[in-house]
C-alpha positions, 0 to 999 in steps of 0.5 A, a space after each residue: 500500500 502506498 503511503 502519502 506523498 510527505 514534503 522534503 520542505 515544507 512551506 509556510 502560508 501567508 495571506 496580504 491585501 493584493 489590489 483590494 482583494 486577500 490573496 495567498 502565498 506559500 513560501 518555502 525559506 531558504 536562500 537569496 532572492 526567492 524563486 518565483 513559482 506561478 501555476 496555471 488554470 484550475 491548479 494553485 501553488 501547493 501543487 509546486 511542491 513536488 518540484 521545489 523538493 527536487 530542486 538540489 539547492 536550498 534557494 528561497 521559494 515563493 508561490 502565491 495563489 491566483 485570485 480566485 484559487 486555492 486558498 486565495 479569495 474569490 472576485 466579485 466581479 469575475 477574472 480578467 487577464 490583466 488582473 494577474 499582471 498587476 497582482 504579479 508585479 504587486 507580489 514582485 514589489 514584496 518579494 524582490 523589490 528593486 531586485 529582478 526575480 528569476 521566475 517559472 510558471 506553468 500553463 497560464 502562469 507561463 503565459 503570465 509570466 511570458 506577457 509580463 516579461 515582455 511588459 517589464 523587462 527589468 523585473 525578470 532576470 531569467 524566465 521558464 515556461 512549463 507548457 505556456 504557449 500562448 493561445 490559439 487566436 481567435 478571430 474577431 467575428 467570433 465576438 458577438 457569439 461570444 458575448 452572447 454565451 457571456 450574458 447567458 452564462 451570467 444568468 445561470 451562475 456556475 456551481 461548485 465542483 465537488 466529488 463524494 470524497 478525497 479519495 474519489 477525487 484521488 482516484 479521478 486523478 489517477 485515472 485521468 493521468 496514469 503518469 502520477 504516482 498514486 501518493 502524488 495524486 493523493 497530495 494534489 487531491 488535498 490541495 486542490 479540495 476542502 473537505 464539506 461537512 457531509 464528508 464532500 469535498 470542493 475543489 478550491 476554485 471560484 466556479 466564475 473560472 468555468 464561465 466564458 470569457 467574452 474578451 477574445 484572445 488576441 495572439 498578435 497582442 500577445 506576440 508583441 509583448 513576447 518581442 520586448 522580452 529581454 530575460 533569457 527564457 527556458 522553453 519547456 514542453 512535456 514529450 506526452 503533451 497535447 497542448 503544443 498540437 493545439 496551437 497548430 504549429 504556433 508554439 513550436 520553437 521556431 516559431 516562437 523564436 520569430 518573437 523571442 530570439 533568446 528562447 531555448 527549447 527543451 522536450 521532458 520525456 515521460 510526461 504531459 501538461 502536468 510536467 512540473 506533477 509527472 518528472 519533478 526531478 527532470 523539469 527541477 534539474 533544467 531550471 537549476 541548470 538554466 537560472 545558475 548560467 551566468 548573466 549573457 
């Protein structure tokens, strides 16, 4: 029988007021200038402990949590892209101010982090993307569509989604990706959930997340911001990842060096869009590697 997943090192917790709204953070202590771990969509930053076991150094790390998941509080008025900017560049002003920060993300904290980057150069002194390739664009007359799916969806709120127990969610997790270790999908069970007091458990995301978004994405607008990056940036995808295909050849590296000429590709074997769950080791062997080069 497998026992649980049990932490290397083991983060502290803190909330601050971010722009008006209480957000949460992990740290873990350690050394210098905190490395910077933002996650993506539906996921929250517990789930980076994996990685921050692997890494070999004992570096300082920080994770918060994006508005409106994990234990960070929900908005009112519904999620917006450029609120995760501004909270990014909020957080940065605690953690390193005055100081450019070596930052990873995952999916659309890789995006995130990516956009960022290109919108304040001198705050990012290395950057790695998991798996955040951008978007597939949309084109501008699928607006209209969209903003009637948008009102629609604001009259018949979202619920929350729960599953009759953590182990059935564990179990749900397994399933969806045999790549992870049961104690591993265990770990990410419980910090995905809260338990209920009928013995539920709800995920930790404000359910406005599954509601459409009417502001399409605009790729070219993405694209411009990714050409002001200046930090040498660690491309990362997972050999079994779906993602990449989506993008219809957009994420591949050349063309996403047409944009970020610096930008260096590297394939995780053995692994998904989860890379950072499935081969902690590999993915925290290149970013050491990569944020310990010397400055170009």
């Amino acid at each position: 029988m497998t026992g649980p997943y049990l932490p290397r090192r083991v983060p502290g917790s803190c909330t601050r007021e971010i722009r008006g709204l209480r957000q949460h953070c992990l740290t873990w202590t350690g050394e210098g200038t905190p490395l910077v771990l933002l996650h993506g969509f539906m996921d929250c930053a517990a789930t980076f402990q994996f990685l921050v076991d692997a890494l070999a150094g004992e570096r300082a790390v920080v994770a918060p949590d994006w508005r409106g998941f994990g234990q960070s509080a929900w908005n009112a008025d519904g999620y917006w892209f450029a609120d995760y900017l501004a909270d990014l560049e909020a957080w940065l002003d605690e953690w390193c101010p005055g100081e450019a920060a070596d930052v990873v993300g995952h999916s659309m904290g890789g995006n995130i982090a990516l956009m960022y980057a290109g919108l304040r150069p001198e705050r990012v002194r290395r950057l790695v993307t998991l798996e955040g390739f951008g978007l597939p664009g949309a084109r501008a007359e699928m607006a209209p569509a969209r903003y009637r799916d948008w009102l629609d969806a604001l009259r018949a709120p979202e619920q929350a989604t729960t599953f009759p127990s953590l182990e059935v969610l564990t179990d749900v997790l397994c399933k969806r990706n045999p790549r992870l270790p049961p104690e591993r999908a265990g770990f990410v069970a419980a910090a995905w959930s809260e338990a209920l007091a009928d013995g539920r458990v709800r995920v930790r995301f404000d359910p406005a997340h599954k509601r459409v978004n009417p502001v399409l994405y605009r790729r070219e607008e993405a694209e411009a911001c990714w050409r002001e990056v200046r930090a040498p940036v660690l491309y990362v995808a997972g050999a079994e990842s779906e993602f990449m295909q989506r993008l219809r050849g957009a994420a591949d590296p050349e063309a996403m060096r047409a944009h970020i000429p610096q930008l260096e590709p590297r394939v995780v074997a053995g692994s998904g869009h989860m890379l950072h769950h499935d081969q902690p080791a590999a993915v925290a062997r290149l970013v050491e590697d990569f944020l310990a080069r010397p400055a170009p």
